[in-house]
Every structure is written in structure tokens, then in C-alpha cells.
ModelCIF file with pLDDT and N, C-alpha, C, O atoms, coordinates in Angstrom:
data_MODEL
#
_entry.id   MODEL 
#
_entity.id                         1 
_entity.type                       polymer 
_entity.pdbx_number_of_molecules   1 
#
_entity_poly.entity_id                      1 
_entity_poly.type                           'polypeptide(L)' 
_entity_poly.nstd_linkage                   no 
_entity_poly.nstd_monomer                   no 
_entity_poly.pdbx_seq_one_letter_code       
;(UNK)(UNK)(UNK)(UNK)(UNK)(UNK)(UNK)(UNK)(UNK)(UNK)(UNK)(UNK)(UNK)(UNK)(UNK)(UNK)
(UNK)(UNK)(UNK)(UNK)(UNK)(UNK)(UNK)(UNK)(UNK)(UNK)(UNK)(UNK)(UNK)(UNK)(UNK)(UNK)
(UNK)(UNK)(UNK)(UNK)(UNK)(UNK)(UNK)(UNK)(UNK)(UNK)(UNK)(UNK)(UNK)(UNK)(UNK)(UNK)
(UNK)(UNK)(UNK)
;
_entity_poly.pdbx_seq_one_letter_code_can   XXXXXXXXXXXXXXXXXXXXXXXXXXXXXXXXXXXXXXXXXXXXXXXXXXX 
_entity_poly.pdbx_strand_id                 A 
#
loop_
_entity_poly_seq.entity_id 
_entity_poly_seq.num 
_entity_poly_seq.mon_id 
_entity_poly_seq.hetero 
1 1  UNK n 
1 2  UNK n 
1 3  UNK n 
1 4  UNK n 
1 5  UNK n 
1 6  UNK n 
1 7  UNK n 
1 8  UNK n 
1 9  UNK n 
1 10 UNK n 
1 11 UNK n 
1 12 UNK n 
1 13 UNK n 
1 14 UNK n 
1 15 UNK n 
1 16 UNK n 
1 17 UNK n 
1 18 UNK n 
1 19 UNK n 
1 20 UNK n 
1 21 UNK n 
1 22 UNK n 
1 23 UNK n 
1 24 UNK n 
1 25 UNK n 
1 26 UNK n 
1 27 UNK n 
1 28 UNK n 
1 29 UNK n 
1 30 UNK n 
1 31 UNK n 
1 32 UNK n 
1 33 UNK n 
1 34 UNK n 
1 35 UNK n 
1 36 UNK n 
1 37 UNK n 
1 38 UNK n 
1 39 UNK n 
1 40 UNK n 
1 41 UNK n 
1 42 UNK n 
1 43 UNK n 
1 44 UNK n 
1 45 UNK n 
1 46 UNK n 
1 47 UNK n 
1 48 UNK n 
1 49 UNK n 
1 50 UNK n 
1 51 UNK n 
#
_struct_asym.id          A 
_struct_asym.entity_id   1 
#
loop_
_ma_qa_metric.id 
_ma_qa_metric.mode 
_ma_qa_metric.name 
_ma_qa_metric.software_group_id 
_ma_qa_metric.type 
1 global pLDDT . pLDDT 
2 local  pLDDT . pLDDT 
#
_ma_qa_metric_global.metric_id      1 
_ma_qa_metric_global.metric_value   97.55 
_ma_qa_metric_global.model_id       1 
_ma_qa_metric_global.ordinal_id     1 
#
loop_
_ma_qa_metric_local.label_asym_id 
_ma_qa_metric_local.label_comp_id 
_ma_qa_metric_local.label_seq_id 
_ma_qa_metric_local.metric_id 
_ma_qa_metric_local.metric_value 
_ma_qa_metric_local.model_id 
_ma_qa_metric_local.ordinal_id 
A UNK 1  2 85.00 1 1  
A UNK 2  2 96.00 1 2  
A UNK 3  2 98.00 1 3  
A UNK 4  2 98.00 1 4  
A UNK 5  2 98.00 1 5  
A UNK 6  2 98.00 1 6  
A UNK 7  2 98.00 1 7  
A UNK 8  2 98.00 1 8  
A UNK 9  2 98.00 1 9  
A UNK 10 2 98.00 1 10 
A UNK 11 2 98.00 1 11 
A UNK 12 2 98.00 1 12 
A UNK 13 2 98.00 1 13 
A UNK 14 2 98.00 1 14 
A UNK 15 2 98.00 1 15 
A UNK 16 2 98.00 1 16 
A UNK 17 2 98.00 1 17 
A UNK 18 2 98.00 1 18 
A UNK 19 2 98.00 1 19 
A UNK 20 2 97.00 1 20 
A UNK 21 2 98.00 1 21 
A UNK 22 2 97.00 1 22 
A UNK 23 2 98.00 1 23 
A UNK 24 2 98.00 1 24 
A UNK 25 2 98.00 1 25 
A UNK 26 2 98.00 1 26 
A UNK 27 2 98.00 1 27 
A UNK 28 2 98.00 1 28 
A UNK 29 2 98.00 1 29 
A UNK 30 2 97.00 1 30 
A UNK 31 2 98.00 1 31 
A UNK 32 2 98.00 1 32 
A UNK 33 2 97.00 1 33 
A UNK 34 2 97.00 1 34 
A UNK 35 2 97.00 1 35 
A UNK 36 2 98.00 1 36 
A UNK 37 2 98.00 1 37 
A UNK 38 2 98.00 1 38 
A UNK 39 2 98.00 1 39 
A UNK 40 2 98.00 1 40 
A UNK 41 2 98.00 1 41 
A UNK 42 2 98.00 1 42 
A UNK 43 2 98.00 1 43 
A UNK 44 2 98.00 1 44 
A UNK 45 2 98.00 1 45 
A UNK 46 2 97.00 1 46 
A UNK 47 2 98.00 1 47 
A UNK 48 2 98.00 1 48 
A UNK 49 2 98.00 1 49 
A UNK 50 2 98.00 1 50 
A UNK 51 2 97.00 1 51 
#
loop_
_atom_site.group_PDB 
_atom_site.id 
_atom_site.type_symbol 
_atom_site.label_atom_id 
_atom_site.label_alt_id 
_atom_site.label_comp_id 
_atom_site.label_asym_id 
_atom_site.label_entity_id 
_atom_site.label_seq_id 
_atom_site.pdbx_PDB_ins_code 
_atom_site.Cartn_x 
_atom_site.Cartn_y 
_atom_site.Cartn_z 
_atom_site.occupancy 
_atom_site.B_iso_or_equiv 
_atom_site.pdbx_formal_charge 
_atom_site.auth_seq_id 
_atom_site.auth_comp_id 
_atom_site.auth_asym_id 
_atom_site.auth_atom_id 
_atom_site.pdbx_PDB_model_num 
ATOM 1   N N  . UNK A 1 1  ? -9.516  15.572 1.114   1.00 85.00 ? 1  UNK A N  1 
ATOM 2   C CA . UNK A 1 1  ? -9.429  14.840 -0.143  1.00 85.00 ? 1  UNK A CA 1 
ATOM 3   C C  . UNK A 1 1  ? -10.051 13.453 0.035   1.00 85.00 ? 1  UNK A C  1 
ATOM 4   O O  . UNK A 1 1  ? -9.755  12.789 1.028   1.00 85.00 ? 1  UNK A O  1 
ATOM 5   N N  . UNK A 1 2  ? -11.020 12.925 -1.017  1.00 96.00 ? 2  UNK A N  1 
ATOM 6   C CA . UNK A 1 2  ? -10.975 11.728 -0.672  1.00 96.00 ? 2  UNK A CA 1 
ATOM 7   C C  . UNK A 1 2  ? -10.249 10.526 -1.099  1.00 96.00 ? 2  UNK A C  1 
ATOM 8   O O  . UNK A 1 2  ? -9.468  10.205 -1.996  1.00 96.00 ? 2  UNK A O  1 
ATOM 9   N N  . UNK A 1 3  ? -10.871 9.956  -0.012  1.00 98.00 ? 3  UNK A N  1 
ATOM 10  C CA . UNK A 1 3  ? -10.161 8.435  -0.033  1.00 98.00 ? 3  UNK A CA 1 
ATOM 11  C C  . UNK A 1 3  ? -10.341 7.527  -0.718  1.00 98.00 ? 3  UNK A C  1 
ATOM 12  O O  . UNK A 1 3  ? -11.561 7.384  -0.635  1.00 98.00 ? 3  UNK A O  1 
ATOM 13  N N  . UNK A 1 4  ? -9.976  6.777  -1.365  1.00 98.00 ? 4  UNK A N  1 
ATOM 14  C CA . UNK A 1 4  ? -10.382 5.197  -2.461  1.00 98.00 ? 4  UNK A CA 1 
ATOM 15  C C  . UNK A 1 4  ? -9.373  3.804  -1.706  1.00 98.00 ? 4  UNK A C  1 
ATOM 16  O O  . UNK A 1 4  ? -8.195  3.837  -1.351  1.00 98.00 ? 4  UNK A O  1 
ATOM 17  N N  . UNK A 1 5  ? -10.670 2.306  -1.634  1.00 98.00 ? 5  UNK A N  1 
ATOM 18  C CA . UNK A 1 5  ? -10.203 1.211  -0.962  1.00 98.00 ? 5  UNK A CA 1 
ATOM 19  C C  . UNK A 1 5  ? -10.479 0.195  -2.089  1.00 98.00 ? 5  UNK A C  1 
ATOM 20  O O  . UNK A 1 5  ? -11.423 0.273  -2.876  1.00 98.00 ? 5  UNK A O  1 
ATOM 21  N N  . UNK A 1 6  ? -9.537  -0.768 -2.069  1.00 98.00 ? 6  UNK A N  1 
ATOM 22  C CA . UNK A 1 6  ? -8.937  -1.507 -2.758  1.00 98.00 ? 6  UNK A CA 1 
ATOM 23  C C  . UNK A 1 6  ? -9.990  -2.510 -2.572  1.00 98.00 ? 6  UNK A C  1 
ATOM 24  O O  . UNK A 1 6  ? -10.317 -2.374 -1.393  1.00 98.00 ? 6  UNK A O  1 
ATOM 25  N N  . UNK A 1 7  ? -10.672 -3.406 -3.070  1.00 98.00 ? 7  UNK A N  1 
ATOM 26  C CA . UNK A 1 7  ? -11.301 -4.638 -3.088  1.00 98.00 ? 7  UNK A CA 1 
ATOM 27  C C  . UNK A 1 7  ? -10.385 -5.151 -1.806  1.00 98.00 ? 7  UNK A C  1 
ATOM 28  O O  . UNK A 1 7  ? -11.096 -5.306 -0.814  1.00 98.00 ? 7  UNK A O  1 
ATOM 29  N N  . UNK A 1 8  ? -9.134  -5.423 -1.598  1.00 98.00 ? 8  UNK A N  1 
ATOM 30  C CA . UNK A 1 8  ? -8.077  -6.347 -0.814  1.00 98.00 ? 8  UNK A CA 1 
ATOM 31  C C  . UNK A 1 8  ? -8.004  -5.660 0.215   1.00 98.00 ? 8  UNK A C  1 
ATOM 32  O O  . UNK A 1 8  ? -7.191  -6.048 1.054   1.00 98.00 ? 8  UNK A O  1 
ATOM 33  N N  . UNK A 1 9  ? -8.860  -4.338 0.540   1.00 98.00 ? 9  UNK A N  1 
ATOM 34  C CA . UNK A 1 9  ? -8.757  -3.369 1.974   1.00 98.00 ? 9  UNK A CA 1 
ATOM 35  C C  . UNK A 1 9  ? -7.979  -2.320 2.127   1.00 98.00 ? 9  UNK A C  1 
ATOM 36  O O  . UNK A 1 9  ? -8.211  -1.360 2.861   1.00 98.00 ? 9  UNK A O  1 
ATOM 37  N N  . UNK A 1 10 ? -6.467  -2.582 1.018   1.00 98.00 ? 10 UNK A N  1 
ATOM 38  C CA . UNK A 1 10 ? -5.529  -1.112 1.146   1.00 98.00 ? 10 UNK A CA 1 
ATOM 39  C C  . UNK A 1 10 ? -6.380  -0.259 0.540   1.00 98.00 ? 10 UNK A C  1 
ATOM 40  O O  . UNK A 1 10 ? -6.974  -0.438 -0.523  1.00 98.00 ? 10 UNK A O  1 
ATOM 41  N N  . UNK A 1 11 ? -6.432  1.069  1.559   1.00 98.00 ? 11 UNK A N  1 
ATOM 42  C CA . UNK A 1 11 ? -6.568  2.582  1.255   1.00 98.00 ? 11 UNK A CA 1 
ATOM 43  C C  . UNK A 1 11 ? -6.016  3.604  0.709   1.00 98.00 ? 11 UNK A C  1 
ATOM 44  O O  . UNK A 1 11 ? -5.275  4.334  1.368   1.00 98.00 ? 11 UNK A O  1 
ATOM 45  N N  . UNK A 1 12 ? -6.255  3.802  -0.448  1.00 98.00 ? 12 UNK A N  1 
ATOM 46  C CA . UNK A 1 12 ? -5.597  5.517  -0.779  1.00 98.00 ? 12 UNK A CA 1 
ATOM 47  C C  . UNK A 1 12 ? -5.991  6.820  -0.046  1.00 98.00 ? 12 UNK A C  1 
ATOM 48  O O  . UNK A 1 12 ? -7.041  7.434  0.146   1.00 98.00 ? 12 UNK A O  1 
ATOM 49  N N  . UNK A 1 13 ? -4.744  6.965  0.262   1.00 98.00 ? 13 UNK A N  1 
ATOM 50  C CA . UNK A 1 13 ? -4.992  8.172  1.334   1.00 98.00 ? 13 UNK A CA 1 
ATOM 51  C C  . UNK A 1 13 ? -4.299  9.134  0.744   1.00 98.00 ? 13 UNK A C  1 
ATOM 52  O O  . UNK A 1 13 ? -3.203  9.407  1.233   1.00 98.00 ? 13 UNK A O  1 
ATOM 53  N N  . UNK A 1 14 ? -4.849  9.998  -0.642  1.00 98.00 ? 14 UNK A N  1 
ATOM 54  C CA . UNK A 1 14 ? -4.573  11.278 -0.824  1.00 98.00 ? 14 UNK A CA 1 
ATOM 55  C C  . UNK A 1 14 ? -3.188  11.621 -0.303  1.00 98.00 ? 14 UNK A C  1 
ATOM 56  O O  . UNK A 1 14 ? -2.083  11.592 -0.846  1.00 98.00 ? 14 UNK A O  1 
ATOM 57  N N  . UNK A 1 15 ? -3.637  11.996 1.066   1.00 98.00 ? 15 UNK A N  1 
ATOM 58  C CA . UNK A 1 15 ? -2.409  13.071 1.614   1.00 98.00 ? 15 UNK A CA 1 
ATOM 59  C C  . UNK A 1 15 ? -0.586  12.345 1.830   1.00 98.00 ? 15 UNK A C  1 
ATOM 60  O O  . UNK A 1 15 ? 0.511   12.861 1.615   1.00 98.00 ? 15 UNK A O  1 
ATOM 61  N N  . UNK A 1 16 ? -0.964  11.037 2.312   1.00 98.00 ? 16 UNK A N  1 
ATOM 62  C CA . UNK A 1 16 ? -0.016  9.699  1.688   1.00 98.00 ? 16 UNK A CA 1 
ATOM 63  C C  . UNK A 1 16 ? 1.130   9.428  0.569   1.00 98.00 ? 16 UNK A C  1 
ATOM 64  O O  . UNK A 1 16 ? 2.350   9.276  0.612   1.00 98.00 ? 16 UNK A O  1 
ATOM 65  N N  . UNK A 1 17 ? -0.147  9.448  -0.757  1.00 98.00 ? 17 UNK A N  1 
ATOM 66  C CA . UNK A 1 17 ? 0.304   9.078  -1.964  1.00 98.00 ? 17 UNK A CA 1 
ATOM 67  C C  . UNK A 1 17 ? 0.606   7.947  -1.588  1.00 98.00 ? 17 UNK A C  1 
ATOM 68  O O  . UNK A 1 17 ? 0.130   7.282  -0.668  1.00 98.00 ? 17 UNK A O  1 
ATOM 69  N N  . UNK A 1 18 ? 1.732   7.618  -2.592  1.00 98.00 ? 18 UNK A N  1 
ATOM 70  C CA . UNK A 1 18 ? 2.349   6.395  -2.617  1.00 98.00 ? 18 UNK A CA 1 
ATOM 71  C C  . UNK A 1 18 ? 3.465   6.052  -3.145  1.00 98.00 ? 18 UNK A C  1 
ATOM 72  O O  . UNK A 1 18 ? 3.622   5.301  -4.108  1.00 98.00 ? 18 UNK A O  1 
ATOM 73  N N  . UNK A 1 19 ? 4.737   6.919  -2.156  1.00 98.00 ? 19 UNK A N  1 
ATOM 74  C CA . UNK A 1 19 ? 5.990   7.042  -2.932  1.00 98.00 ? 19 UNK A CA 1 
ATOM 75  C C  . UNK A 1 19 ? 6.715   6.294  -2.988  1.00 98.00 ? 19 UNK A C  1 
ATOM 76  O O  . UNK A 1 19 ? 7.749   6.588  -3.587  1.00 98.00 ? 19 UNK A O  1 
ATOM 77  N N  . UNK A 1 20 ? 6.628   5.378  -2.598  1.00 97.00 ? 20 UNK A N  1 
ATOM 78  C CA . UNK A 1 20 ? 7.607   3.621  -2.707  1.00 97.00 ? 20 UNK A CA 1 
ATOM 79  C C  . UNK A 1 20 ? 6.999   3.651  -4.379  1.00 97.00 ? 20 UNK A C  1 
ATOM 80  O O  . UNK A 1 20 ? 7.850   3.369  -5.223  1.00 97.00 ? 20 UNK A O  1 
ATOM 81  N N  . UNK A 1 21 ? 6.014   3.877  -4.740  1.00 98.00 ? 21 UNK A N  1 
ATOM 82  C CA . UNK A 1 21 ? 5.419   3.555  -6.454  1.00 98.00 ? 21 UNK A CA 1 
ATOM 83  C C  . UNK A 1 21 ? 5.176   4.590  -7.233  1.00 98.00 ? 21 UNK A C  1 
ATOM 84  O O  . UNK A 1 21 ? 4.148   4.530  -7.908  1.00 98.00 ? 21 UNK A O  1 
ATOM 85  N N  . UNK A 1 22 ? 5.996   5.734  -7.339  1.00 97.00 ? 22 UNK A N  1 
ATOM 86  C CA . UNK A 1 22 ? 5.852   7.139  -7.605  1.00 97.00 ? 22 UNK A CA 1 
ATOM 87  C C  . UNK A 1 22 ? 4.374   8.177  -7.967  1.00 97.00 ? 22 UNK A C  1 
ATOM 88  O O  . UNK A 1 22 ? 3.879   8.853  -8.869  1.00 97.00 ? 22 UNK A O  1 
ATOM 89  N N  . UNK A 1 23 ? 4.123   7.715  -6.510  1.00 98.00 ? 23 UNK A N  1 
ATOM 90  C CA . UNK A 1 23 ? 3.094   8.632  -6.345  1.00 98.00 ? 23 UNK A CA 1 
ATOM 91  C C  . UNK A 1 23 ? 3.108   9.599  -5.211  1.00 98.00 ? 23 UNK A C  1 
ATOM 92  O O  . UNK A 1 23 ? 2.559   9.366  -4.134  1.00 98.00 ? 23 UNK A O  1 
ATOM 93  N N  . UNK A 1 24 ? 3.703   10.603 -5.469  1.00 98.00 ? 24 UNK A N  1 
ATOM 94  C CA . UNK A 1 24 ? 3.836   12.094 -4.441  1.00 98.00 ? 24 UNK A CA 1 
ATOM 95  C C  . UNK A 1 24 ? 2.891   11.856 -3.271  1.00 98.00 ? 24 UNK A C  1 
ATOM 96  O O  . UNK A 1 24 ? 2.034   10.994 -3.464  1.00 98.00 ? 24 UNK A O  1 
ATOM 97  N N  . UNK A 1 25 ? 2.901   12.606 -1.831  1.00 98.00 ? 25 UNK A N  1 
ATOM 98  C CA . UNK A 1 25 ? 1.939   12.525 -1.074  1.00 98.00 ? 25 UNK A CA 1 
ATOM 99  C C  . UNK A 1 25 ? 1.236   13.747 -1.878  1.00 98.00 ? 25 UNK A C  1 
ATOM 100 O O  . UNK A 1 25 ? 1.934   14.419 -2.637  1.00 98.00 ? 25 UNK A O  1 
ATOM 101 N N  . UNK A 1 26 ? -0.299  14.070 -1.696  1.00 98.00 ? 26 UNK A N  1 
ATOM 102 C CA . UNK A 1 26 ? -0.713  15.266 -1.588  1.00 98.00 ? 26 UNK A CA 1 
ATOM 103 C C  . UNK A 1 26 ? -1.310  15.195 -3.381  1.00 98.00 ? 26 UNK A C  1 
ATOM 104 O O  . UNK A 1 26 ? -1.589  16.155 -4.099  1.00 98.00 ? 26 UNK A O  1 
ATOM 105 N N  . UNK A 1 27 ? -1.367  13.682 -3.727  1.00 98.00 ? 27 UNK A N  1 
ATOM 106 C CA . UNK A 1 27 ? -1.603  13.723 -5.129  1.00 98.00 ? 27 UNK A CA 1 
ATOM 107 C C  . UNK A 1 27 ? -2.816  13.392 -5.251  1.00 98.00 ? 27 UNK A C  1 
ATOM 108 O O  . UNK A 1 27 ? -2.938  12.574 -4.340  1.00 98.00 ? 27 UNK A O  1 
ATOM 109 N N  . UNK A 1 28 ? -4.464  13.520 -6.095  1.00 98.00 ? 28 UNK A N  1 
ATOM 110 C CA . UNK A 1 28 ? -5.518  13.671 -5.343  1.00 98.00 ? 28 UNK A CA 1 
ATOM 111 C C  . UNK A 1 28 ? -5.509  12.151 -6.874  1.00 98.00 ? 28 UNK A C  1 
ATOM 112 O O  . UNK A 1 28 ? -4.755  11.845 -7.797  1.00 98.00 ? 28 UNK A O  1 
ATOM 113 N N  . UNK A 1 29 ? -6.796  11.651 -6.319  1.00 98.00 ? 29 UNK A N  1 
ATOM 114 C CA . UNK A 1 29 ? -7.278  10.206 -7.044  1.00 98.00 ? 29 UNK A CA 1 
ATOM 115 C C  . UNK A 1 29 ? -6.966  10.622 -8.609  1.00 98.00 ? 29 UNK A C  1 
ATOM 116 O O  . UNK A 1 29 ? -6.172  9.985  -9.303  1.00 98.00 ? 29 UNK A O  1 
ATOM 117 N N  . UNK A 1 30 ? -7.825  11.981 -9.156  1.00 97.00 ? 30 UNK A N  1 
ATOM 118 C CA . UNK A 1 30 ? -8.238  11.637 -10.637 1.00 97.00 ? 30 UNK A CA 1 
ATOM 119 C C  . UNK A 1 30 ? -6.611  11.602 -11.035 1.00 97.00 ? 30 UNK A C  1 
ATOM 120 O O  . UNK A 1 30 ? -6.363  10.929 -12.036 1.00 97.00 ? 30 UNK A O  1 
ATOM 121 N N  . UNK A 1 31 ? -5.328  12.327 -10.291 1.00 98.00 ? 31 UNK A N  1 
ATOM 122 C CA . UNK A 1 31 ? -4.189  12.593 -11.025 1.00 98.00 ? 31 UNK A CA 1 
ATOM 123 C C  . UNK A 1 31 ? -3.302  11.560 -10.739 1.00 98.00 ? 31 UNK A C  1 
ATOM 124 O O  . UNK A 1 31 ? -2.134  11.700 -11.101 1.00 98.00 ? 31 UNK A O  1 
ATOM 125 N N  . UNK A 1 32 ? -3.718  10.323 -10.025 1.00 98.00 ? 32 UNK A N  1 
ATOM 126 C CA . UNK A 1 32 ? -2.555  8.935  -9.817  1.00 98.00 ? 32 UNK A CA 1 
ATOM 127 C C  . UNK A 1 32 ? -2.624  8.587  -11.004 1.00 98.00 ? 32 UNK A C  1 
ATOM 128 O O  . UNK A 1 32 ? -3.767  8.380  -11.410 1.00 98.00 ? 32 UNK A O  1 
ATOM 129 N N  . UNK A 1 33 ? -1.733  8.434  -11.774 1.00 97.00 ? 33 UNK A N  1 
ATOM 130 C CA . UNK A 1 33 ? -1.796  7.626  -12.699 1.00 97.00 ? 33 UNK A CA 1 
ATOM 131 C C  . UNK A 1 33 ? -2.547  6.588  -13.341 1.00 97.00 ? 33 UNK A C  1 
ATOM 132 O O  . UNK A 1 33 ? -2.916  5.806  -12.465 1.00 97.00 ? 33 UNK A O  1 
ATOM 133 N N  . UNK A 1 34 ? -2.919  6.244  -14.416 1.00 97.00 ? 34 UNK A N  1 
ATOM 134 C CA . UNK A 1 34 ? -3.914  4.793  -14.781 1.00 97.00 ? 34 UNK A CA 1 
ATOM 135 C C  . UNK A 1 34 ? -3.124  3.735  -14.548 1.00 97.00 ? 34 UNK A C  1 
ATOM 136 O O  . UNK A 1 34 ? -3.511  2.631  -14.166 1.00 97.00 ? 34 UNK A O  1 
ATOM 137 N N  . UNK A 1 35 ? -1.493  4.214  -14.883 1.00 97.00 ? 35 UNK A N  1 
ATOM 138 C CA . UNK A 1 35 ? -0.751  2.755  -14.946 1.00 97.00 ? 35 UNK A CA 1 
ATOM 139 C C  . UNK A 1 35 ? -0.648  2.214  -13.564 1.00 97.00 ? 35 UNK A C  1 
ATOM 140 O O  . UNK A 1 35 ? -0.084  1.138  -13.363 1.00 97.00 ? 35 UNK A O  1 
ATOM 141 N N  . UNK A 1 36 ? -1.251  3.027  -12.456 1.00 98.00 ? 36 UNK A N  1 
ATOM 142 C CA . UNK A 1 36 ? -0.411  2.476  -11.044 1.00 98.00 ? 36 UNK A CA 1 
ATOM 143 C C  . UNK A 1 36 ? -1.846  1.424  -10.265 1.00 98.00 ? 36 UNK A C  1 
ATOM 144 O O  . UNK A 1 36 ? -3.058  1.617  -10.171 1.00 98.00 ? 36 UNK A O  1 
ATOM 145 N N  . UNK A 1 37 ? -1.018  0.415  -9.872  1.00 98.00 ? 37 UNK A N  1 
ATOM 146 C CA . UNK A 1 37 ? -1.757  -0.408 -9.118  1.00 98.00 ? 37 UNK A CA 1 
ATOM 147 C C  . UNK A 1 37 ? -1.828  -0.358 -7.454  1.00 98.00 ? 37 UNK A C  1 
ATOM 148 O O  . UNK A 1 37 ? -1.312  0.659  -6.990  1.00 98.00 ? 37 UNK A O  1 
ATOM 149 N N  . UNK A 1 38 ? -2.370  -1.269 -6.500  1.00 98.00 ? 38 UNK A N  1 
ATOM 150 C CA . UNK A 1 38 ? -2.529  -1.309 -5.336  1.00 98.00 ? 38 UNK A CA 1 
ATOM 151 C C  . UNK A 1 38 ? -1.547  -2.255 -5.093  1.00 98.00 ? 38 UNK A C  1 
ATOM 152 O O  . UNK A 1 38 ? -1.402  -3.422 -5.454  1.00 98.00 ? 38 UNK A O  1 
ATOM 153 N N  . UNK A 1 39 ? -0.698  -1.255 -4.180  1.00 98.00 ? 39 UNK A N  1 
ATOM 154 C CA . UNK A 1 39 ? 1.053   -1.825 -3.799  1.00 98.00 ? 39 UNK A CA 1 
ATOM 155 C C  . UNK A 1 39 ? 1.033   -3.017 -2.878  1.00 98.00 ? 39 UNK A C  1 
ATOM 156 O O  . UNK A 1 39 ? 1.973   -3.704 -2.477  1.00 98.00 ? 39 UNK A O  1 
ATOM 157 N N  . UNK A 1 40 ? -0.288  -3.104 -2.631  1.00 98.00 ? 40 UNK A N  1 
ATOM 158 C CA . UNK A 1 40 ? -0.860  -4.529 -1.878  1.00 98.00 ? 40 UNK A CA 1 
ATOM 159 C C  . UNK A 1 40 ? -1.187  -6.026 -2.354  1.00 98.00 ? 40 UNK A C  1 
ATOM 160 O O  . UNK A 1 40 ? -0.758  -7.084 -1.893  1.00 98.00 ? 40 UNK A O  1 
ATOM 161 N N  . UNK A 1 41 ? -2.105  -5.790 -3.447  1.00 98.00 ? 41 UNK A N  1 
ATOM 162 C CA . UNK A 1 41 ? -2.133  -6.876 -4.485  1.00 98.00 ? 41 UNK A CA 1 
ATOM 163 C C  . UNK A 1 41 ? -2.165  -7.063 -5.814  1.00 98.00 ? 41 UNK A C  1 
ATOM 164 O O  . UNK A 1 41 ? -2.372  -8.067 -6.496  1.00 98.00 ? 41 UNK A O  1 
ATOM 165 N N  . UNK A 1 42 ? -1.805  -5.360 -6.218  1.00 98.00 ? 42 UNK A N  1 
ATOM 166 C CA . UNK A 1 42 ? -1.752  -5.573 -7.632  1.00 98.00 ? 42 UNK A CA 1 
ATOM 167 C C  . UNK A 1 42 ? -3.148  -5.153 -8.815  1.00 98.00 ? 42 UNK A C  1 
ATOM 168 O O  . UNK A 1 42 ? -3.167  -5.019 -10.038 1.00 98.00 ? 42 UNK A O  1 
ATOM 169 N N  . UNK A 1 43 ? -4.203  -5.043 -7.760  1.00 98.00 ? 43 UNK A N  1 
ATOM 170 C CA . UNK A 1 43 ? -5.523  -4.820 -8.894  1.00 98.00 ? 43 UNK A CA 1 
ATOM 171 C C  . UNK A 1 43 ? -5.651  -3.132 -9.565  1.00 98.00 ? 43 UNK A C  1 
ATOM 172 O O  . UNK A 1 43 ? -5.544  -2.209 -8.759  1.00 98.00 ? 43 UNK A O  1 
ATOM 173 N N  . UNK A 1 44 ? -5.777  -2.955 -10.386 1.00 98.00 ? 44 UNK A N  1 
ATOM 174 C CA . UNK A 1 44 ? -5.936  -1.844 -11.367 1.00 98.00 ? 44 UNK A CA 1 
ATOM 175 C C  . UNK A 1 44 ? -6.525  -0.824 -10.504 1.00 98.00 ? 44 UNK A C  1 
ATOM 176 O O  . UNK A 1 44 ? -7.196  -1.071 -9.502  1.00 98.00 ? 44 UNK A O  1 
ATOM 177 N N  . UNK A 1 45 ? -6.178  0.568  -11.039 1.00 98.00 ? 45 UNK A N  1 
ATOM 178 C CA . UNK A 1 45 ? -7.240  1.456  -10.085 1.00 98.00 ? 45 UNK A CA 1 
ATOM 179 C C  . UNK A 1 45 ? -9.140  1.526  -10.353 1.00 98.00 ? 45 UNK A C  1 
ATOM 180 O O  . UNK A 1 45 ? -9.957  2.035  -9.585  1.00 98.00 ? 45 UNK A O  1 
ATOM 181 N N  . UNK A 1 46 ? -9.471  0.705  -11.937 1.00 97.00 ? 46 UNK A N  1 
ATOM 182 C CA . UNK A 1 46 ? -10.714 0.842  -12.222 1.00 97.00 ? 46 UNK A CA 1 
ATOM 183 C C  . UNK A 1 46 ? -11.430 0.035  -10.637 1.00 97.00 ? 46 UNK A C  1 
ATOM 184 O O  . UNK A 1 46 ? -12.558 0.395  -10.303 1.00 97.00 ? 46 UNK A O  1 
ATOM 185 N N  . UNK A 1 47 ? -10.923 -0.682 -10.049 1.00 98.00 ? 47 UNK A N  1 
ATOM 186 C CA . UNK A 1 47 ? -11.241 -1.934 -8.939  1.00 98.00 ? 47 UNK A CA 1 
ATOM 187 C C  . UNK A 1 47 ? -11.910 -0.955 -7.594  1.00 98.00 ? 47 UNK A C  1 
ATOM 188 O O  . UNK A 1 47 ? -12.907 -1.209 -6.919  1.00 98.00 ? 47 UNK A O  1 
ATOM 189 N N  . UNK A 1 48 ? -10.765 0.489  -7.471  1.00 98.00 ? 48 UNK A N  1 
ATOM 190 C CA . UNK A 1 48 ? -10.859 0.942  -6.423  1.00 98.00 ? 48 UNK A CA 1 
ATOM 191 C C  . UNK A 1 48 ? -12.170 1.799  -6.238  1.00 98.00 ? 48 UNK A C  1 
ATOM 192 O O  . UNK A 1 48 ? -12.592 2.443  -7.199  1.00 98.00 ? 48 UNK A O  1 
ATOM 193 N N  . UNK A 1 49 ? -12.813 1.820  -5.046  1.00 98.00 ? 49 UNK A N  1 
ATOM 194 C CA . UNK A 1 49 ? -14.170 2.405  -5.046  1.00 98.00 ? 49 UNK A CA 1 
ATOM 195 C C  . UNK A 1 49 ? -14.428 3.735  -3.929  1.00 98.00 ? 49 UNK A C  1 
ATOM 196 O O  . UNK A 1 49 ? -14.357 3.388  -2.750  1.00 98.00 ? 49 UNK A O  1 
ATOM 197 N N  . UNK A 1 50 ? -14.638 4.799  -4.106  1.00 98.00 ? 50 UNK A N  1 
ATOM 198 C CA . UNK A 1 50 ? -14.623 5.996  -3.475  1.00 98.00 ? 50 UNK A CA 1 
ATOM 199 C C  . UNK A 1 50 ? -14.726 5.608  -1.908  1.00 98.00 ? 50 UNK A C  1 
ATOM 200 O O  . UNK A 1 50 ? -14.357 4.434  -1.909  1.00 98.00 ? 50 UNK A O  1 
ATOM 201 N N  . UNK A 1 51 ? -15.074 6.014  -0.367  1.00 97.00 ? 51 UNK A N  1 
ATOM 202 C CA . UNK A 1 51 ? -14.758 5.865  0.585   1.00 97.00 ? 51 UNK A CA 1 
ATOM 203 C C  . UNK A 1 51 ? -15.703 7.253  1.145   1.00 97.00 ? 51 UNK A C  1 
ATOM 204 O O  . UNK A 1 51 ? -15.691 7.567  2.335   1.00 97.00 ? 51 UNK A O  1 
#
């Protein structure tokens, strides 16, 4: 699956997710949510750029 990095360096790592911010591990980019941000600094996912 791929990966997407934050302008600020945090990585989405697919297999991860991001369940401290209800995002399942194993949840792939197009299906994270629009509302969820980078649990790092906050910037929108439009910010994040493929990997």
C-alpha cells in the first residue's frame, strides 16, 4: 500500500493507520477520511504527497 508524508515529515503508513485518531490500521489513503489531519501538526490531508 502506499505511503503519504506530511510537509512536517510524519508518514502515513497504510498498514499503521492511525488509531489514537480513528483511523483503523490496514486503512488505504483514498478511505482516511477528509476530516482527519496529521496527528503531528495538524495540516489537512490535501498537504500530504504520495511517497
Amino acid at each position: 500500500m502506499e505511503k503519504w508524508e506530511c510537509p512536517c515529515g510524519y508518514v502515513y503508513d497504510p498498514e499503521l493507520g492511525d488509531p489514537d485518531n480513528g483511523v483503523e490500521p490496514g486503512t488505504p489513503w483514498d478511505q482516511v477520511p477528509e476530516t482527519w489531519v496529521c496527528p503531528k501538526c495538524g495540516a489537512e490531508k490535501e498537504y500530504f504527497e504520495k511517497l
